[in-house]
N, C-alpha and C positions, 0 to 999 in steps of 0.2 A: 732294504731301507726301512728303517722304523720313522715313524713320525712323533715327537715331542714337543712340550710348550719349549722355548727359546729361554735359554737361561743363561747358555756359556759358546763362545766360537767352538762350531767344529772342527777336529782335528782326523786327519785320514791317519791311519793305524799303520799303513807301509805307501810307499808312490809306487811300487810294482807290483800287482796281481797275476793269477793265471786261474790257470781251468781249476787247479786245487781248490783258489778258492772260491768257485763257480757258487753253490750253495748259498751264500755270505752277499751276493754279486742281484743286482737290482737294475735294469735298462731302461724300465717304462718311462715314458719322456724323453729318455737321452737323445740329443739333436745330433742328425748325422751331415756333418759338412761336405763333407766329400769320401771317398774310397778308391783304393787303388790297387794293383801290386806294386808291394815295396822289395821284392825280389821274384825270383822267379815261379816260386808257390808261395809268398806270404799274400795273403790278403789284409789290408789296412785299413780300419776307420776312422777316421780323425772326428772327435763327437765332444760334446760336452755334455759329460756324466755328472748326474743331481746324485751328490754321494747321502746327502740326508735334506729333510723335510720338517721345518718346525711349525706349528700349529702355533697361530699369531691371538688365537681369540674369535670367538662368532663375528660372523659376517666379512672378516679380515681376511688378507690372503696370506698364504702361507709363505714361509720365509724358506727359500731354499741355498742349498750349501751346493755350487755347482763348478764344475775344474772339467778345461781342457785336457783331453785323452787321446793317447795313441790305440785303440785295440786292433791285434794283431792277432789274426790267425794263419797256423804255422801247416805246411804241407797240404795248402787247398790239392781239392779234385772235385771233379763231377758239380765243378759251378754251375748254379740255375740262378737266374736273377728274371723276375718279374714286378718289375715299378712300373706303375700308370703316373705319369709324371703330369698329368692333367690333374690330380688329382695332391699334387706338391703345393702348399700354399708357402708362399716368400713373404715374409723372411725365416720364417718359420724350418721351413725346409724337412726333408726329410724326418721322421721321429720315430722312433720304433717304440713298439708294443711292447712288444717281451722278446727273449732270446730261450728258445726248449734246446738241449746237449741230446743226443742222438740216445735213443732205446731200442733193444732187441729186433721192435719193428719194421724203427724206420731210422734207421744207419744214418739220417744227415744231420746234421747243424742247423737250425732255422733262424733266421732271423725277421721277426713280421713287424710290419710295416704299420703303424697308424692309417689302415683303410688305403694306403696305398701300395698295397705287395708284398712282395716277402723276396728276400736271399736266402736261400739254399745251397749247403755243400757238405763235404766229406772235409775233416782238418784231424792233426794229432791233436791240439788243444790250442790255447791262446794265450796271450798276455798282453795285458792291459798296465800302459805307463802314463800314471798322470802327469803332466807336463808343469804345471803351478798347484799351486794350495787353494781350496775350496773357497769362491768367495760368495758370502751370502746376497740374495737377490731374490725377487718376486717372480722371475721370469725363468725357463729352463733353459735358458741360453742366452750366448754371448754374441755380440754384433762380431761381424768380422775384424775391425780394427781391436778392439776387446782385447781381440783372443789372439791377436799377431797375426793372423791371415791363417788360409790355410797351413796344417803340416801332418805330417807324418814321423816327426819326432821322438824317436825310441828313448830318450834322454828324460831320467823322469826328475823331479825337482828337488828333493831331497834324496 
């Protein structure tokens, strides 16, 4: 995610991602609603992904481009999940940090937590379906009525 002064609506380049294009792919802030298995090894997040960041001017806050997301990862194993859910402020809710793809090291998928934990696992890759078009906003997320409630909607919008 690059940050810009505001000049023109952001436009998302495709509604489905995957691991290809992992590199291209930015988490920090993205709000995690909920997670589930959406089959018998998919793991699911339903999140609302900040696809870009516009710089509004000193002192001002930044103007963010942000869309309901399915990400899905495909053939979980070896799930670890540690959230301190004390540590979840509402409405806010879950937010992760970053997402690290596994190296020679350490064989897992991470996904860390904003100061509150981290998801761990072993996947073939993931894909990620934005479900609506990015709308600008000061905030890194969508109230639940917003956003149609939870989902886990493989259905992307274009």
């Amino acid at each position: 995610r690059r940050i810009t002064m505001a000049t023109e609506p952001f436009q998302l380049e495709k509604a489905v991602w995957t691991s290809d294009d992992f590199d291209e792919m930015y988490w920090h802030d993205s709000t995690i609603h909920s997670l589930g298995f959406t089959s018998e090894t998919d793991l699911s997040f339903d999140i609302d992904y900040i696809c870009h960041a516009e710089e509004n001017g000193p002192q001002e806050p930044f103007s963010l481009w942000v869309a309901p997301a399915t990400l899905t990862f495909h053939n979980v194993d070896d799930l670890q999940i540690a959230i301190d859910f004390s540590r979840i402020i509402r409405p806010l809710g879950m937010e992760i940090d970053g997402i690290n793809k596994p190296t020679f090291l350490k064989p897992w998928w991470n996904i860390y937590l904003h100061d509150q934990g981290e998801i761990k696992f072993k996947t073939s890759g993931f894909t990620q379906y934005f479900r609506a078009e990015p709308v600008m906003q000061t905030s890194g997320c969508f109230g639940l009525i917003e956003r149609g409630g939870i989902s886990f909607s493989k259905t992307p919008y274009k």
